[in-house]
C-alpha positions as CSV (number, residue, x, y, z in Angstrom):
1,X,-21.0,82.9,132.9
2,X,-21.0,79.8,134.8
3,X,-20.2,80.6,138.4
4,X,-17.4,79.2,140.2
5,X,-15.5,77.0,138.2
6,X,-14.1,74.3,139.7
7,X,-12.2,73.3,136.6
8,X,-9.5,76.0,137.7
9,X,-8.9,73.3,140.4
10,X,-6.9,71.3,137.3
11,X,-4.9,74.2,136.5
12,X,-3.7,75.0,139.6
13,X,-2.4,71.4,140.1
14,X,-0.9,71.5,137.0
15,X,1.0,74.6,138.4
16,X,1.6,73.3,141.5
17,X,3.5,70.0,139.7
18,X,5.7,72.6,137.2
19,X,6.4,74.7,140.7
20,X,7.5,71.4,142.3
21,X,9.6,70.3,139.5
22,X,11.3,73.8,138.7
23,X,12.1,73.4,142.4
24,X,13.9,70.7,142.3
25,X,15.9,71.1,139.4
26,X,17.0,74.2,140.7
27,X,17.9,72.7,143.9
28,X,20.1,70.3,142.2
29,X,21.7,72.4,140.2
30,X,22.6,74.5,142.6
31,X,23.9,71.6,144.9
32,X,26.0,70.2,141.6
33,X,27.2,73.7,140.7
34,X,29.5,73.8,143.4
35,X,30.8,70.5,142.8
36,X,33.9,70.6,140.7
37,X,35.0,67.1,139.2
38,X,38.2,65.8,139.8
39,X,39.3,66.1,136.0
40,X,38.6,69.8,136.2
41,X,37.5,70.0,132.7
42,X,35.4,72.7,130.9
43,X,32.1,71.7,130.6
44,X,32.3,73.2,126.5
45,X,35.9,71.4,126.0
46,X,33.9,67.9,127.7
47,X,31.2,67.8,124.9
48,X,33.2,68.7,122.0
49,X,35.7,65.7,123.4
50,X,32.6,63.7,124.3
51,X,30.9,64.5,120.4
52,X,34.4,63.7,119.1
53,X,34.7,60.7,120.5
54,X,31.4,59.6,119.3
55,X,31.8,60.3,115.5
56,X,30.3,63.7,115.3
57,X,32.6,66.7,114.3
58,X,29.4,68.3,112.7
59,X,27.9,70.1,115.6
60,X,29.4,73.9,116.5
61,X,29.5,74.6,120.3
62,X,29.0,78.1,121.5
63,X,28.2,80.0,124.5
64,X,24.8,82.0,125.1
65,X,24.0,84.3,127.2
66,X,21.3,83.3,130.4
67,X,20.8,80.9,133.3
68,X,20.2,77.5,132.3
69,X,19.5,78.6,128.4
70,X,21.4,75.9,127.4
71,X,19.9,73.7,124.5
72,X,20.7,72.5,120.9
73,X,19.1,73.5,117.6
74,X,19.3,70.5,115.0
75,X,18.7,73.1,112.0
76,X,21.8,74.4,112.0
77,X,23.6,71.6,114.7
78,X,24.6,74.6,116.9
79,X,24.7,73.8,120.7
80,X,24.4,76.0,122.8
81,X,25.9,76.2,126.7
82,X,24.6,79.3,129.1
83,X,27.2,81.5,130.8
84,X,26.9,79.7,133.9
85,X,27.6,75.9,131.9
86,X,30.5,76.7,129.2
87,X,33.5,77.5,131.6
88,X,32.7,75.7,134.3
89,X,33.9,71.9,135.7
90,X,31.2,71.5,138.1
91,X,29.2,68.0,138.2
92,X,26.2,69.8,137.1
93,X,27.3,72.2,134.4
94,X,29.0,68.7,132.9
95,X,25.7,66.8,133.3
96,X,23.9,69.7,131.0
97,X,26.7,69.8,128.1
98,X,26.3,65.8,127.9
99,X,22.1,66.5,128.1
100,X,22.7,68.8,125.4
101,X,25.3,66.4,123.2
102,X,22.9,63.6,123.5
103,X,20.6,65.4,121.5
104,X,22.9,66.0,118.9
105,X,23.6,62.0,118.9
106,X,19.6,61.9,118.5
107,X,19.9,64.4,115.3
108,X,23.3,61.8,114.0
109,X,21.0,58.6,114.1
110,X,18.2,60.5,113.0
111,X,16.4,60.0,116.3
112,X,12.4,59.1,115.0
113,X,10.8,61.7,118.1
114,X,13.3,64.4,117.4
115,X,12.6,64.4,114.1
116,X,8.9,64.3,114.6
117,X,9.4,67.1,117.4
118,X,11.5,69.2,114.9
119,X,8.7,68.9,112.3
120,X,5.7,69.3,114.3
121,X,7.0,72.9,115.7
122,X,5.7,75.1,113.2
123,X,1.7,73.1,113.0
124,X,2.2,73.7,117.3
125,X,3.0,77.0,117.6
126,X,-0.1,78.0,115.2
127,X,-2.1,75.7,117.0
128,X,-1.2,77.0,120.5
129,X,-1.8,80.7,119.5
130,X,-5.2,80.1,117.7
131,X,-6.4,77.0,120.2
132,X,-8.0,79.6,122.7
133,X,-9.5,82.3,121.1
134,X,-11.0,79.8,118.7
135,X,-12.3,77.8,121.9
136,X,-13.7,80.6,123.6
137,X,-14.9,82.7,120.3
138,X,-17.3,78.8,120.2
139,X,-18.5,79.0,123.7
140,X,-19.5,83.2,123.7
141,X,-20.9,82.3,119.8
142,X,-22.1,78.8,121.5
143,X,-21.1,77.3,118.4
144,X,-19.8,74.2,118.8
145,X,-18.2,73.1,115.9
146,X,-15.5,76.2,117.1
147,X,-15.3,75.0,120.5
148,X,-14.2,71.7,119.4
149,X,-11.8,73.1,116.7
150,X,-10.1,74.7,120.0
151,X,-10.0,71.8,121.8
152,X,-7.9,70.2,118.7
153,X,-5.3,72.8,118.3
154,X,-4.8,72.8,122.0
155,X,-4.8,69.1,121.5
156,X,-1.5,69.6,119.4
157,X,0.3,71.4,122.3
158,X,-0.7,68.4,124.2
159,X,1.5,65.9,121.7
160,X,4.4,68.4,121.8
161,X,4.4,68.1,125.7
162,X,3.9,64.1,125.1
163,X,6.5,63.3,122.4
164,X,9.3,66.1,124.1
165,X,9.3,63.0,127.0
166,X,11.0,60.4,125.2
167,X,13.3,63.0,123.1
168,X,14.4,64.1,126.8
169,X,14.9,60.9,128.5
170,X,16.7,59.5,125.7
171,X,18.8,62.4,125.9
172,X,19.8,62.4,129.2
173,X,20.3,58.1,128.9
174,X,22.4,58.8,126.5
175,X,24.6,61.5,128.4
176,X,24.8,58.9,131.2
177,X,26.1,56.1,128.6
178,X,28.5,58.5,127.1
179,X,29.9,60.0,130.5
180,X,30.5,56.9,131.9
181,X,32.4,55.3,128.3
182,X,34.7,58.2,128.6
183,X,35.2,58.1,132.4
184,X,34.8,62.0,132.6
185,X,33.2,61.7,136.2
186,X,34.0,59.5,138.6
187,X,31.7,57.1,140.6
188,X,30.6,59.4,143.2
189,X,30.4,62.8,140.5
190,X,27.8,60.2,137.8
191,X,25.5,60.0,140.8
192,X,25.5,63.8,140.7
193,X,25.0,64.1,137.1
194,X,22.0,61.2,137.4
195,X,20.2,63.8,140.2
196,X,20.4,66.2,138.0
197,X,19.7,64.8,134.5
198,X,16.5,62.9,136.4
199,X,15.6,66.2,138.0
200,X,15.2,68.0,135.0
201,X,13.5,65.5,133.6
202,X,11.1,65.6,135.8
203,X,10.1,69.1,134.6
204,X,9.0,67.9,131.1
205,X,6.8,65.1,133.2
206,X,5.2,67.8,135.1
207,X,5.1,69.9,131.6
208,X,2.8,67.1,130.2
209,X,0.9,66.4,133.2
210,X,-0.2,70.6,133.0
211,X,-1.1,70.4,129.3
212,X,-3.0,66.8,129.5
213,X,-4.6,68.6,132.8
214,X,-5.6,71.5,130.3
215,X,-6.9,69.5,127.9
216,X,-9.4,67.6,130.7
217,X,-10.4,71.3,131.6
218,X,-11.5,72.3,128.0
219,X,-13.3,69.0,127.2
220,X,-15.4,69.8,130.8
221,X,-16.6,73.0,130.2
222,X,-17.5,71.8,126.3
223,X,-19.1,69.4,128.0
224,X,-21.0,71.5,130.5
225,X,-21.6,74.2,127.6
226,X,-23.6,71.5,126.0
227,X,-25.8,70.5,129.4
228,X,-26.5,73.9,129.7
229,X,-27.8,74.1,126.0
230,X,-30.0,70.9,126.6
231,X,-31.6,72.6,129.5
């Protein structure tokens, strides 16, 4: 309808940045995986131990089945390890559980952005599903009242993306503070765990950084949609 775009520019950067970061964590994971820590101790047997210590006993740990699957549900305060996570002593299966425990912390001192996060899901997953055949429904109709109604619901997607950052980097701070407190990993293994904890955090940056790059594209063609009916 318009040609070459040069708006897809945006979202290939914003794969390139998620291909970067998915890269990396990978990488360090991998490089972690094979590093066993000296108090050989199951990365499922750390957490609950780590939790413990903390003043949670509410949260059930269980093992799932997948690479890196590992997460935690504050519904039902289940956490979750993958396969690869829940046996194993390594540096990075360690630095995952403790990710994944900090959460729970969050969902203990009920955590403002996990609680927003938890709430928002069901308004962002209707908004994500309806944001682009609303948006482009507008432009073929070239009714733009619809276009601009896509642009919010994608907009929603957009906060999810922004408020996941803090929820993640808190998480991960607090895995670090709680690691180190219980002197599960030595000086040498807590740099490991930081590499991978800051790796994978680095995927939810790039995560935002695509969906704020999204955003910029829809706003541009609205915007050139409109030229193009002034003409």
């Amino acid at each position: 309808m318009y040609g070459y775009d040069s708006t897809y520019l945006l979202v290939i950067l914003g794969l390139v940045l998620g291909m970067l970061a998915q890269s990396g964590v990978k990488r360090a994971y991998e490089t972690y995986s094979r590093v066993h820590t000296q108090a050989g101790i199951p990365a499922s047997s750390m957490v609950q131990d780590l939790l413990r210590r903390n003043g949670n006993d509410r949260v059930t740990v269980q093992k799932i089945a997948g690479s890196l699957t590992d997460h935690y549900n504050p519904a039902d305060e289940t956490l979750s390890l993958s396969e690869g996570v829940y046996a194993s002593d390594s540096v990075a299966a360690v630095a995952v559980a403790a990710h994944e425990a900090g959460h729970a912390m969050q969902k203990m001192d009920a955590y403002a952005p996990l609680t927003l996060r938890s709430i928002s899901v069901p308004v962002v997953n209707f908004g994500s599903q309806a944001a682009m055949p609303i948006f482009f429904v507008g432009l073929i109709m070239s009714f733009r009242p619809l276009v601009y109604l896509g642009i919010g619901l994608f907009g929603l997607s957009v906060f999810f993306s922004l408020i996941t950052l803090p929820v993640e980097l808190d998480a991960s701070h607090r895995a670090l503070k709680m690691l180190e407190a219980g002197e599960y990993l030595n000086a040498e293994e807590m740099v490991g765990a930081k590499k991978v904890l800051c790796s994978a955090a680095m995927t939810y940056v790039a995560s935002a950084l695509a969906s704020l790059l999204n955003l910029a594209r829809l706003l541009m063609i609205a915007q050139r949609g409109n030229r193009n009916r002034e003409r």
